[in-house]
C-alpha positions as a printed NumPy array, in Angstrom:
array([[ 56.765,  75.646,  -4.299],
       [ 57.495,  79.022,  -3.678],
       [ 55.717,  80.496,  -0.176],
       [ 53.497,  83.021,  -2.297],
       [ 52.481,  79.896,  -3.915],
       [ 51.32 ,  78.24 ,  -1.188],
       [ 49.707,  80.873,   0.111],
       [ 47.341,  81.386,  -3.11 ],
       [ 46.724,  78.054,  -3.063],
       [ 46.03 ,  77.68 ,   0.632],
       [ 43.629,  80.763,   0.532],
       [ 41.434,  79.268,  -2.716],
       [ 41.746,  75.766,  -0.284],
       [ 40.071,  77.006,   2.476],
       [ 37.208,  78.651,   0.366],
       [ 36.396,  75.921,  -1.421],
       [ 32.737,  74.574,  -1.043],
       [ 32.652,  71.337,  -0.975],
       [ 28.681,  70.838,  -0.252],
       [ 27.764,  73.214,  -2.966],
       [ 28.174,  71.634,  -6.533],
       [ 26.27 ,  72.824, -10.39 ],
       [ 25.334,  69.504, -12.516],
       [ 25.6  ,  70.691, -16.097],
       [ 22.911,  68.821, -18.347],
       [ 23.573,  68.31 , -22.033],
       [ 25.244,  71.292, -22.657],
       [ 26.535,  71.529, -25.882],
       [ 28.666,  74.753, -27.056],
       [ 31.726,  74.963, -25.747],
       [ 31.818,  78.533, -25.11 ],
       [ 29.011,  78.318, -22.17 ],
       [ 30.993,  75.168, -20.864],
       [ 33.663,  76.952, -20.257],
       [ 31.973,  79.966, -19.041],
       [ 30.338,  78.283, -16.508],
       [ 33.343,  76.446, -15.205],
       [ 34.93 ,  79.603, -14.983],
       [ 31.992,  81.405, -12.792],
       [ 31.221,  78.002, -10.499],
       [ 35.372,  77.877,  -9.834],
       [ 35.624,  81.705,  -8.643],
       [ 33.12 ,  81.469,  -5.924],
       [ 35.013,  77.702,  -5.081],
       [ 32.793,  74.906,  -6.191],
       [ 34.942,  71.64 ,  -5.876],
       [ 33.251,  69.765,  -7.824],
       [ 30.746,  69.651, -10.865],
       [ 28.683,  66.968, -12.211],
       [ 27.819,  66.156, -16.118],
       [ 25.109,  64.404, -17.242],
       [ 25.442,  63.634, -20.677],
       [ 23.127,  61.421, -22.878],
       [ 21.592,  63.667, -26.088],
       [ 25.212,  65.64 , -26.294],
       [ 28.681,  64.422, -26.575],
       [ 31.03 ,  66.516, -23.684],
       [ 32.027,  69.098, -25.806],
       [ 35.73 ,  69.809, -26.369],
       [ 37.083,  72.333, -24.371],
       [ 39.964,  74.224, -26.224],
       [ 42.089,  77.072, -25.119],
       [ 39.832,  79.89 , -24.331],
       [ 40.433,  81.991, -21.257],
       [ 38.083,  80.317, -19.691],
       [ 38.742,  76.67 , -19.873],
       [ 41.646,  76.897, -17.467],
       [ 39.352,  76.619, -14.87 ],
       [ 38.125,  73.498, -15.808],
       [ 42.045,  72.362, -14.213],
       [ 40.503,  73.59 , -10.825],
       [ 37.59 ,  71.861, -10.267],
       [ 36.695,  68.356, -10.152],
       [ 34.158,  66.618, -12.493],
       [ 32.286,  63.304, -12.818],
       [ 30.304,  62.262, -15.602],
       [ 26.936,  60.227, -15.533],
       [ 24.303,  58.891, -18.407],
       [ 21.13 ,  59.734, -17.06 ],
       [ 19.858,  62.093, -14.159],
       [ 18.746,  59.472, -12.653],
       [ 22.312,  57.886, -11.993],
       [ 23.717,  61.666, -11.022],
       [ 21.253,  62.203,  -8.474],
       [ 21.457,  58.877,  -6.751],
       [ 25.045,  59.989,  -6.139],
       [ 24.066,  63.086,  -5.086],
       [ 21.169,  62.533,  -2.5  ],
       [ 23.752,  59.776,  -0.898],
       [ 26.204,  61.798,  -0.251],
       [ 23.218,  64.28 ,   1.358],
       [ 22.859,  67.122,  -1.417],
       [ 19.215,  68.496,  -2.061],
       [ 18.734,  68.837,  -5.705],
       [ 17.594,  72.148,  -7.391],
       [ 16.853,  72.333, -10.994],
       [ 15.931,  75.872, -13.164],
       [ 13.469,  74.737, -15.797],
       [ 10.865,  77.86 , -16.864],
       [  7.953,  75.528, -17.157],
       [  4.044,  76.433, -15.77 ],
       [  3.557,  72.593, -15.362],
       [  5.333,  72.361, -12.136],
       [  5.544,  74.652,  -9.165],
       [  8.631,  76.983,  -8.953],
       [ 10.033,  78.705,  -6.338],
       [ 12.402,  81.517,  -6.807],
       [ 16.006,  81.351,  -6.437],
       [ 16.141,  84.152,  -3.607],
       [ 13.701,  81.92 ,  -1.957],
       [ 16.204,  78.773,  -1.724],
       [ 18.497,  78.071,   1.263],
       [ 22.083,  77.719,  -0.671],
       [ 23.388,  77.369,   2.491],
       [ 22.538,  73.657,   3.   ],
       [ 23.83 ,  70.911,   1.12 ],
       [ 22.847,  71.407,  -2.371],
       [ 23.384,  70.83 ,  -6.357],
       [ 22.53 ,  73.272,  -8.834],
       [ 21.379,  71.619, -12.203],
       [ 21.057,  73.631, -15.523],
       [ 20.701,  72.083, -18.81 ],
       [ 20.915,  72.13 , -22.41 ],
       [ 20.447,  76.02 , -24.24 ],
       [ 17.58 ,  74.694, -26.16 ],
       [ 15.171,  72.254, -24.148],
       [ 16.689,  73.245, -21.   ],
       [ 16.626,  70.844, -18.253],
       [ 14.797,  67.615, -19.187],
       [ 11.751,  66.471, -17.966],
       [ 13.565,  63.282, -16.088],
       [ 15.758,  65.956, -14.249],
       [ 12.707,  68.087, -13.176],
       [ 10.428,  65.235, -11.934],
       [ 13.277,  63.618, -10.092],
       [ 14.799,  66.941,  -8.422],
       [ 14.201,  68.532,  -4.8  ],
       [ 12.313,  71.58 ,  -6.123],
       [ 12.571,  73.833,  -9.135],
       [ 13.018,  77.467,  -9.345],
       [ 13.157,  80.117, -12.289],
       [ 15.619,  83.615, -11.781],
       [ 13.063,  86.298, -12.032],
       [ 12.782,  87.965, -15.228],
       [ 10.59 ,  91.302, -15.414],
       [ 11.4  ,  91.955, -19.308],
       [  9.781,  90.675, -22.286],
       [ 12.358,  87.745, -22.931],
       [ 11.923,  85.482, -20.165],
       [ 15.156,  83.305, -20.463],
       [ 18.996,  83.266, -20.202],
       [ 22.11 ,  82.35 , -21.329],
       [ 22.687,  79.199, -19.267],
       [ 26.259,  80.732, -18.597],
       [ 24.576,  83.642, -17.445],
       [ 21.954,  81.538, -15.646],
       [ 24.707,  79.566, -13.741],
       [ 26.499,  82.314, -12.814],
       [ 23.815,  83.766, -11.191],
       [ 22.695,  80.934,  -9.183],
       [ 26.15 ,  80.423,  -7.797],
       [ 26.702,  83.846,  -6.57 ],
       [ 23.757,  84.165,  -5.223],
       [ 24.943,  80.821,  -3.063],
       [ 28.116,  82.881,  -2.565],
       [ 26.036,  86.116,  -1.462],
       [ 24.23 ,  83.365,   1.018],
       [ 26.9  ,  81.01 ,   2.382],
       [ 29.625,  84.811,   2.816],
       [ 26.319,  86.238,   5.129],
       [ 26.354,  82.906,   7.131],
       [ 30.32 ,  82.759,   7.02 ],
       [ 30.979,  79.491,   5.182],
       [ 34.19 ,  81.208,   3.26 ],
       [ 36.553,  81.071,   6.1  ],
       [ 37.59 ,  76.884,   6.518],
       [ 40.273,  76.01 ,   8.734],
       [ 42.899,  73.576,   7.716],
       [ 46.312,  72.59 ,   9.298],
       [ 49.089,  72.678,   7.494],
       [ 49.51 ,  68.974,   6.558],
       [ 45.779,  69.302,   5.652],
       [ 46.711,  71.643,   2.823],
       [ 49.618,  70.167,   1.658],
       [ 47.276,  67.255,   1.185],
       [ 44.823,  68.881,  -1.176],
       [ 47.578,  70.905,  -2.697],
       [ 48.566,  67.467,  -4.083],
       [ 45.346,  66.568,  -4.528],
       [ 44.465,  69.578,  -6.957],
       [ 47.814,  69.857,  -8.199],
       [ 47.948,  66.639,  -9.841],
       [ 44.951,  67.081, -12.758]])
């Protein structure tokens, strides 16, 4: 590996956020997929987490996005319910964005993206299910002042996470420390997808 190499690598390593993740529910086009992979890897989510059980995964072919799926881990589930077990026992508070007057939102700007935390969006016509909503920490809606009040879930995602970036760069959570061993480790680690 050449040094320059390393160096990229070792940089996008020590920005990764490993207690910030986006749970992608039923999303079906392949085109947002990708987008969204492509917006949650540039601010350095590690990980994301699909919940699939109305949709198949969609196949991801060669747009420019989908290289990013290379870069960030992923781990499939059946039901919300399964995901989120996961999730709250490895200590992530769980945020959903569903527009919905039956249950109390909160808006994004009003959510601490600093802490441990999952950001779920769902599917581009029901949006998040109902299972997803009831079983999350809180929901919020992105304030719209126009007369369409909704998103492209791409757009929606992207968003959400750089609005966690905007939070997490104010409270300095971009600059990790690793040794060099430690990055040779998850060098490999990355490497090998």
């Amino acid at each position: 590996m050449t040094e320059k190499r390393y160096n990229k690598l070792a940089k996008v390593i020590s920005h990764r956020q490993e207690d910030l993740t986006v749970v992608l529910e039923n999303i079906h086009d392949p085109h947002n997929v990708s987008a969204i992979f492509r917006s949650v890897e540039s601010i350095g989510v590690d990980k994301v987490y699909l919940v699939y059980n109305t949709n198949k995964f969609p196949r991801i072919g060669k747009f420019s996005s989908a290289s990013a799926k290379k870069w960030v881990k992923t781990e499939k589930f059946s039901t919300a319910e399964a995901c989120f077990k996961v999730l709250r026992e490895q200590g992530f508070k769980i945020y959903t964005t569903h527009l919905s007057e039956e249950v109390e939102n909160v808006s994004l700007y009003d959510l601490d993206l600093t802490e441990k935390c999952a950001i779920v969006v769902g599917n581009e016509h029901a949006g998040v299910s109902d299972e997803a909503v009831q079983l999350s920490d809180k929901n919020f809606v992105i304030p719209m002042y126009g007369m369409i009040q909704s998103l492209n879930v791409s757009v929606s995602a992207a968003i959400c996470v750089y609005e966690a970036l905007r939070q997490r760069e104010k409270k300095g959570m971009y600059r990790k420390e690793y040794t060099h061993e430690q990055i040779l480790q998850k060098i490999e680690q990355i490497t090998k997808k």
